[in-house]
N, C-alpha and C positions, 0 to 999 in steps of 0.2 A: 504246711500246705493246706489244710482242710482248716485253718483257719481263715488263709486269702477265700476261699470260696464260698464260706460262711458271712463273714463281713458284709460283701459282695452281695450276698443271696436275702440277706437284713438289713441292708438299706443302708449300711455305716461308714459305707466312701463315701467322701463326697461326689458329687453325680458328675461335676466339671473332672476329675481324675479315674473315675470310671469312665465316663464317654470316651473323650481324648487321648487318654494314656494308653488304660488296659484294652481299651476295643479299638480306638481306629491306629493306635500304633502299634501296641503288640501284637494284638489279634491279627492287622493284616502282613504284619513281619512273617507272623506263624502261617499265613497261608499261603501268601508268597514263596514261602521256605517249603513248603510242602506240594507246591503245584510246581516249584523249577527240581526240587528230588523226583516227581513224579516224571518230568519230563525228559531228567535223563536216564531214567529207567525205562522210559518208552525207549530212549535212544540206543540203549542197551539192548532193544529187542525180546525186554521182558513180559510175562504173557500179564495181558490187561487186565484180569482176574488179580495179580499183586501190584500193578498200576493204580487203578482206579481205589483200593482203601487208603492209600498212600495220599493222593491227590486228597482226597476226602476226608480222611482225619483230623483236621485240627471244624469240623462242621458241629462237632458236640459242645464242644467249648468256644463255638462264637453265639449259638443259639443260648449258652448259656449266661454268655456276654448279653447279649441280647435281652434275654428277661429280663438279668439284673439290672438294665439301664432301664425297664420299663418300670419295674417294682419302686427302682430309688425317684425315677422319674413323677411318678403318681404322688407319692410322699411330699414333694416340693412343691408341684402344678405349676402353674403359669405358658406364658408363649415360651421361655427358654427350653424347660423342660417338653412342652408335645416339638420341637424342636430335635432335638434328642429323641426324642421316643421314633420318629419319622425318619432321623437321622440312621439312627441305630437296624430299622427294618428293611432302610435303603441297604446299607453296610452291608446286611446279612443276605440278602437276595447277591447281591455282587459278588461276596465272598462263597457264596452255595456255586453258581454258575459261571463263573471265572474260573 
């Protein structure tokens, strides 16, 4: 495990299987998954105090998604990568506020 987020954090994915894969599909699986848990615990009547870290949980690990596309992004340069870097800040606003 602490090796996927090292890799990741060194720049050693390629940036097209970090963007793509791990942040705009896992990442948003994982958020998705955790604002529709969140919502039927709302539905449940649960107090928003255990709602709300629920919903908000997977926000460390898309910011961390997040860097990593900017770190591996920086390393490459060009219009594909500030692409991705703009890509990735979009994601993560949507993914925070959604």
């Amino acid at each position: 495990m602490t090796d996927f987020f090292r890799t990741r954090w060194r720049g050693e994915v390629p940036p097209d299987r970090l963007f793509w894969r791990d942040m705009l599909i896992v990442g948003t699986i994982l958020s998705i998954a955790s604002s529709a848990l969140a919502l039927i615990l709302l539905g449940l009547k649960l107090p928003l105090w255990l709602v709300l870290p629920v919903h908000f949980l997977p926000v460390p690990y898309n910011i961390f998604l997040t860097i990593a596309v900017w770190r591996t992004a920086e390393k490459s340069g060009g219009l594909k990568a500030q692409l991705m870097m703009l890509g990735s800040a979009l994601w993560l606003i949507a993914t925070v506020v959604v």
